[in-house]
C-alpha positions, 0 to 999 in steps of 0.5 A: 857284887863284891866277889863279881867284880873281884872274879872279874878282876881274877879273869883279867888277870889269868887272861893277861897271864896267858897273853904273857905267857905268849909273849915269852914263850913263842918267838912268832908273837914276838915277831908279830908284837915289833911288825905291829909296832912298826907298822902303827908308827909308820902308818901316821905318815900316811894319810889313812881314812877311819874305814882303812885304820879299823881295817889294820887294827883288826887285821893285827889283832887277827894275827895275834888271836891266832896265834893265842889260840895255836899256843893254847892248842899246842900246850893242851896237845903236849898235855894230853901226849907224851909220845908222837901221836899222828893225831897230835902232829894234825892238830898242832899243824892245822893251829899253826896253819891257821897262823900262817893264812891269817898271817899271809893275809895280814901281809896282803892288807899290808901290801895294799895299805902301805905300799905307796914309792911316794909315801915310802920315800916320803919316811925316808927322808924324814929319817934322814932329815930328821936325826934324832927320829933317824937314830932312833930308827936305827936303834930300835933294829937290834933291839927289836932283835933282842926282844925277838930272838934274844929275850930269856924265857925265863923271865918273870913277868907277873907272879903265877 
């Protein structure tokens, strides 16, 4: 029982190892991680019903299995070839393409869930109104920017 559960534990580790691995290596998830993040903050100033949050959560966790799964196809596809293979290029493409449709539609469910001119002015005046919330807003843009575009893959996060 004992080594089940350290196996266990051993499996949680390499999984949150690869998600890590994402998360440093590929910008999109990056990009993916701080839409997410605002996405969640700004969703508590509307008024979504249980059905309507499920939706989201599962519309987010769609996109980032997705692109899980194009970075774990990319790295098996540089392992097996060295050189261009037409082969390889098809199945790097037909990874990165299941991204961008899950993508695309995660912008859909985003369009039909938030785009509400009330609600949307609703956010802004309360950044404006509120300072502090306003300022933090603010501050959060280049440092989403950093973690996007700036942050060094070399970076140890957790020990191999």
């Amino acid at each position: 029982m004992v080594k089940k559960v350290k196996n266990l534990a051993q499996s949680f580790r390499y999984a949150i190892r690869g998600i890590v691995h994402c998360v440093k290596n590929e910008r999109n998830m990056r990009i993916h991680i701080v839409v997410a993040a605002y996405v969640l903050i700004f969703s508590v100033f509307y008024n979504f019903s249980a059905t309507q949050y499920l939706i989201l959560l599962l519309t987010i966790g769609m996109v980032f299995f997705a692109e899980t799964v194009n970075t774990a196809i990319e790295a098996l596809v540089d392992l097996e070839t060295q050189s261009y293979d037409s082969l390889a290029r098809i199945a790097k493409d037909v990874a990165a393409g299941a991204v961008l449709i899950c993508a695309v539609f995660a912008v859909v469910v985003g369009i039909i869930l938030f785009f509400k001119p009330a609600v949307i002015a609703q956010i802004f005046s309360f950044l404006i109104h509120n300072i502090l919330y306003g300022v933090l807003f603010l501050l959060s843009l280049p440092a989403s920017a950093f973690f996007i575009f700036g942050l060094p893959s070399g970076i140890k996060f957790l020990k191999k």
